[in-house]
C-alpha positions, 0 to 999 in steps of 0.5 A: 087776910082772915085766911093768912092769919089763921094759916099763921095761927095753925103754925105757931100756936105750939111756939113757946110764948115769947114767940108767940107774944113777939109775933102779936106785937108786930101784927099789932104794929103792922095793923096800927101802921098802915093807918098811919102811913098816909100821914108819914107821907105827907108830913115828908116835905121836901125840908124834913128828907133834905134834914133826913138825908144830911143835904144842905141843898137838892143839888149838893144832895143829888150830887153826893148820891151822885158820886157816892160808890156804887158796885154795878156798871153804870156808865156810858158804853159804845155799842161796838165795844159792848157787841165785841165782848156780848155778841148780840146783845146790845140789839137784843136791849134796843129791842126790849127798851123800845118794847119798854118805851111804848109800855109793851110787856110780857110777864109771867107767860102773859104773851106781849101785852100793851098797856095803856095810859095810865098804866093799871097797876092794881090789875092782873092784866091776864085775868082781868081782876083789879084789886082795891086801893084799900090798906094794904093789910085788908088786901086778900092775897091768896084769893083761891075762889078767882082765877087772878094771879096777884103776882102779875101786878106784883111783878109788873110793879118791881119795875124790873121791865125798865132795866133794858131802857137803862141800858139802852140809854147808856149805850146811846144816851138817847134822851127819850129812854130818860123821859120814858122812865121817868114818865112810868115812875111818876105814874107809878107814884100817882096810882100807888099812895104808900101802904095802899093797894095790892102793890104794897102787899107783900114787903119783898116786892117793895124791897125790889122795887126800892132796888131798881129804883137805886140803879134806875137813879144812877143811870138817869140822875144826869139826863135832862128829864131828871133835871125838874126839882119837883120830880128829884124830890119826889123820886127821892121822897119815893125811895125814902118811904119804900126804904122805911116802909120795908124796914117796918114790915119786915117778913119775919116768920118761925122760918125765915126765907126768901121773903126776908132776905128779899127785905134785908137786900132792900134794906142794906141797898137803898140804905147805902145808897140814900145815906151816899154809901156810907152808914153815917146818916140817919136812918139809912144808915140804920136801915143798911146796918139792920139789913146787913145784920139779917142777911149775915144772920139768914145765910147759914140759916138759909143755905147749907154748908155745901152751898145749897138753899134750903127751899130746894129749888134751882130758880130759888137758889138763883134769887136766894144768890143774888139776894146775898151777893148784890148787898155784898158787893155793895158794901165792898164798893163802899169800903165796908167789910164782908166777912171771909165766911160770908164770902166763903158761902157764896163760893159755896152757892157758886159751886152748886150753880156750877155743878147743876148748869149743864154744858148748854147753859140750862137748869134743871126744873128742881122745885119751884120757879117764878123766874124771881130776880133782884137786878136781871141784867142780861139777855141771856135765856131765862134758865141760865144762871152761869153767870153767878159763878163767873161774878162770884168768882171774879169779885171774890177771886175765885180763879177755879169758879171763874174757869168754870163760868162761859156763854153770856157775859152781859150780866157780868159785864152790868155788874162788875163793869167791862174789865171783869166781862172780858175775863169771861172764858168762851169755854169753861173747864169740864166739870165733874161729879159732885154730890151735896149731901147737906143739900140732898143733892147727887149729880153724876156729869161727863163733860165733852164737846158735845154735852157729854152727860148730866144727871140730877138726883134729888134725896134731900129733905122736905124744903125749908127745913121741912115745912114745904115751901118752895120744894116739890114731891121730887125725893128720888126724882133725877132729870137727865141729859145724855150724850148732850140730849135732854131725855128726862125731866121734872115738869116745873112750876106752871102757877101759884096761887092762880089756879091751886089745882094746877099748883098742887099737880105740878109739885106733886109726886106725879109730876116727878120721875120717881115711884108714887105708891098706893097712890098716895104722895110721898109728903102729904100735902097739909090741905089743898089751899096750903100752897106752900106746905108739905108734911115732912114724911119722905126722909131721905136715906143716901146709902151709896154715892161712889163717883168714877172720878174716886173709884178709878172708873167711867161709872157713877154709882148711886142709891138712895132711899126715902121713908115716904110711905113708911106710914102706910098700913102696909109700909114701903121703902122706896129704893132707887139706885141708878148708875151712868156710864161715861163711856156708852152714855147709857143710864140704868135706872133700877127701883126696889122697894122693901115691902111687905103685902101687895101694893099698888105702884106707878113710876113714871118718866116724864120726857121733855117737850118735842121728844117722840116716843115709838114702842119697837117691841115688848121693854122696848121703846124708841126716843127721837129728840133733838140735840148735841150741844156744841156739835150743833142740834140734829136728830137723834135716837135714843132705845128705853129698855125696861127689865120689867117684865111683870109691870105693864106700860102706857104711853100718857100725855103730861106737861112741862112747864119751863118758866112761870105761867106756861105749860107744854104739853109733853109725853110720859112713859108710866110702868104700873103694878098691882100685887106683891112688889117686884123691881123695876130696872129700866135703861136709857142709851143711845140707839147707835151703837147699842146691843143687838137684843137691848131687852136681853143685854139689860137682863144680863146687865141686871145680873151683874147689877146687884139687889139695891140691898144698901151693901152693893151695886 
């Protein structure tokens, strides 16, 4: 508590002092409220929520909850007609439920875990450490002297792990899923008192929680398990407070993010739901409305005028998406009016998605990652998010967004019901090049059958406008797919506050595939235990972007720059330009760096897991992977050919982390020089068909490859 006041402190004390007395009074507020909530909670008796949610009786009120609108798909389903359009995936659900039903878990890379009856929710089931059943503000939630994570209850507390129960029950209306959830419910309720404990801690995971239980309510409401009065008002009850309680601790900060569009989500959701899908009663209605009015005030704030979030992260901008569609729909359902640049927004973020998800499906590793989700419906692989395009375009009748949508249709299908799931194209329309310079983001693409080309380029701020947060030390970093082959990639997250080291590596300009100098970060990091902040050093510098698809030509042409390490004694400009070619699948990658004196420099190219490395010759090293998209996986060859012949090379062993809370153990290419800077031109193409002598074709390539002087290239 101590430590998060303080870090608090250090960020506003230059605030202007209405701020400053604004943000007392709600510490204030928030302190003086948790020693009240356990009253609140007993004053609610079952007459005062009746009174409070306009239900003359239970069964009128159940029953008005009941029919009430609701925008996702909750239904019954045949299971054949469910496999027809999802192919897979009902088996796929059955599994999990029944993983689900006998409290098996796997969360956060914990590996599948039993837990036992009851159910320890004040426990990181990886570590072993318990947190106590103390207010909530007295919780220490960013304990870095223990190797506990505080977001393993947190998330098994969201009680997201359910969902596939849901489904499973309306795909075969077995009674047992009903009484398996309501069993984990009423658990949950016993062990958690409201305000007290770990898992009242951070208000996003209530307002998560509040959601599953909205859509948990509309799957069981009818089952025989639901039918015992005490349960239904104690469930009812637990909505209430979670709604209240997140409209009193609302995560408000000088920069907002995704803890308060997490908060006004809750807000407009369980605000609808309890007040029948209208904003008439009471103080759902308040709590919709109040929600609804962040949520239109955060996202111009929050997502940049092409589309991108401004926490600089691709697993973020996923959440951040489903944290402004999943309200919208909701109130569309409800009759109530989204505005046209509301929805114009979204289009916006869905274009981005469409852009960053390469043909198969999967994401870049751009920034932080904690596999965050508000309603995770499908079955599909955790880092595709094509399914965004596809209910975006489909809900706001987007037919070009919706043409670039294929692969799973089961998040669809949960959401938008079977009609909009078959509307789903097996194939989507190839993409092309796209740059968001808002966002600080440049992706050269080729599209074919099989995988084609896909490079990520970052030149984009410091994120959360240039505080840190969730962005990484990546300024001039790319990831790259060639001829369907992952062949560069950036190396995750791994952990939060678990192990601060581990943190602090993985967002670390090491970490990336872009130039570290002297050493030193191109952001500073503010101190070792600021996890999410970053001084604002590296500004961006984009000094060309010319696609083919403008020039007439099978090339892509960038070149960037970033101020990072201006501020040394000597200063340095890092200058990248990079250029793909279309036709031969073959990705020049050439640094310069405008400098005075001597330095010392290291880049680094960081290869996907299972990617071998041989060194043929002196500049040249061979690449044996994996891929081929749609043409089916093989074996295949790849030549990195550098031009550096006054740089030395050693081969290292790195890490990737493809989702929260596991690592692998990858390999690294590293080019060092110590002394007056020169360039450093590297090539990456595919081995068959490439030039007799590679070393000797990239010189000569060099030759018509201009100085990265801003004018050519």
């Amino acid at each position: 508590m101590a430590k998060r006041f303080f870090e608090l402190l250090r960020r506003g004390w230059r605030k202007p002092p209405h701020v400053i007395v604004r943000w007392m009074i709600r510490q204030t507020g928030a302190e003086l409220d948790q020693h009240r909530a356990p009253g609140r909670a007993r004053s609610l008796t079952r007459d005062r929520l009746l009174s409070l949610l306009g239900g003359q009786s239970l069964d009128s009120l159940w029953q008005r909850l009941t029919e009430a609108p609701f925008p996702f798909h909750t239904g019954p389903v045949a299971m054949d007609a469910y496999d027809e359009l999802c192919p897979g995936d009902g088996a796929g659900i059955l599994v999990a439920a029944e993983d689900a039903v006998n409290r098996r878990v796997d969360l956060l890379g914990s590996g599948p875990v039993d837990l036992p009856t009851p159910i320890p929710w004040h426990k990181d089931f990886k570590s072993g450490h318990s947190w106590p059943i103390v207010p909530f503000r007295r919780i220490d939630v960013l304990d870095l002297g223990r190797d506990s994570d505080i977001k393993v209850p947190w998330e098994l507390s969201r009680l997201q792990w359910l969902i596939p129960v849901g489904q499973a029950y309306l795909l075969g209306g077995e009674e047992r899923y009903a009484k398996a959830v309501r069993d984990v419910i009423e658990d949950w309720d016993k062990a958690n008192p409201l305000a007290q404990g770990v898992n009242w801690a951070c208000t996003m995971d209530v307002a998560l929680r509040g959601i599953a239980l909205v859509w948990l309510f509309r799957v069981f409401h009818a089952s025989a398990a639901w039918r015992d009065e005490d349960f239904r008002i104690r469930f009812l009850k637990l909505l209430y407070l979670h709604c209240d309680f997140t409209a009193r601790h609302l995560e408000w900060s000088d920069i907002n993010g995704n803890h308060l569009a997490t908060n006004a989500a809750g807000l407009v959701i369980m605000g609808l739901f309890l007040g029948g899908g209208g904003t008439d009663i009471g103080k759902p209605g308040q709590w919709a409305t109040k929600g609804w009015r962040i949520l239109s005030d955060e996202l111009p704030q929050q997502v940049t005028p092409d589309g991108v979030d401004f926490e600089v992260s691709t697993a973020y901008h996923r959440l951040v998406t489903e944290l402004f569609l999943l309200p919208a729909l909701y109130r569309r359902a409800a009759g109530l009016d989204v505005p046209d640049n509301y929805s114009a927004r979204l289009r916006k973020m869905a274009e981005f998605t469409a852009a960053y998800s390469r043909p198969d499906g999967s994401t870049p590793l751009w920034g932080d990652a904690d596999d965050g989700r508000v309603l995770p419906f499908g079955g599909q692989v955790r880092n595709d998010h094509r399914y965004l395009m596809a209910i975006i375009g489909i809900a706001f009748e987007d037919s070009s967004l919706a043409a670039q949508a294929s692969g799973h249709r089961g998040e669809v299908f949960w959401t938008l019901g079977p009609d909009a799931a078959e509307t789903v194209p097996s194939r989507p329309v190839p993409s092309t090049s796209r740059d968001f310079p808002d966002g600080g983001v440049y992706i050269m693409r080729h599209d074919q059958n099989s995988g084609g080309d896909h490079v990520f380029i970052d030149c984009g701020p410091v994120g959360m406008a240039g505080r840190g947060g969730h962005g990484h030390n990546d300024c001039l970093s790319l990831e790259a797919v060639l001829d369907g082959v992952h062949l560069l990639t950036d190396c995750g997250t791994y952990l939060y506050s678990a192990d601060p080291e581990w943190r602090n590596d993985f967002r670390s300009t090491g970490f990336h595939n872009t130039p570290i100098v002297g050493g030193e970060e191109q952001n500073r990091f503010v101190r070792p235990e600021y996890l999410w902040s970053l001084h604002n050093d590296a500004k961006p510098d984009v000094r060309l972007w010319s696609p083919g698809e403008t020039t007439g030509e099978n090339e892509d042409r960038f070149i960037g720059a970033h101020s990072g390490y201006r501020r040394l004694a000597d200063p340095v400009t890092v200058v990248r330009g990079v250029l793909l070619d279309k036709t031969t699948h073959r990705l020049i990658i050439s640094d310069h760096f405008e400098a005075a004196g001597e330095h010392r420099v290291r880049v680094p190219y960081h290869l996907p897991p299972g990617v071998e490395v041989v060194e043929e010759a002196s500049g040249l090293w061979l690449l044996k992977a994996r891929g081929g998209g749609e043409a089916g996986d093989r074996d295949r060859q790849f030549l990195l050919v550098s031009s550096g012949a006054d740089w030395s090379t050693s081969l290292g062993d790195g890490w990737v982390s493809q989702s929260y809370g596991i690592k692998h153990p990858a390999k690294v290419l590293n080019f060092f020089r110590s002394g007056p800077l020169q360039p450093l031109t590297i090539a990456l193409l595919p081995a068959d068909g490439a030039p007799g002598d590679p070393v000797a074709w990239l010189r000569e390539t060099i030759e018509v490859f201009p100085e990265a002087d801003g004018d050519r290239y």
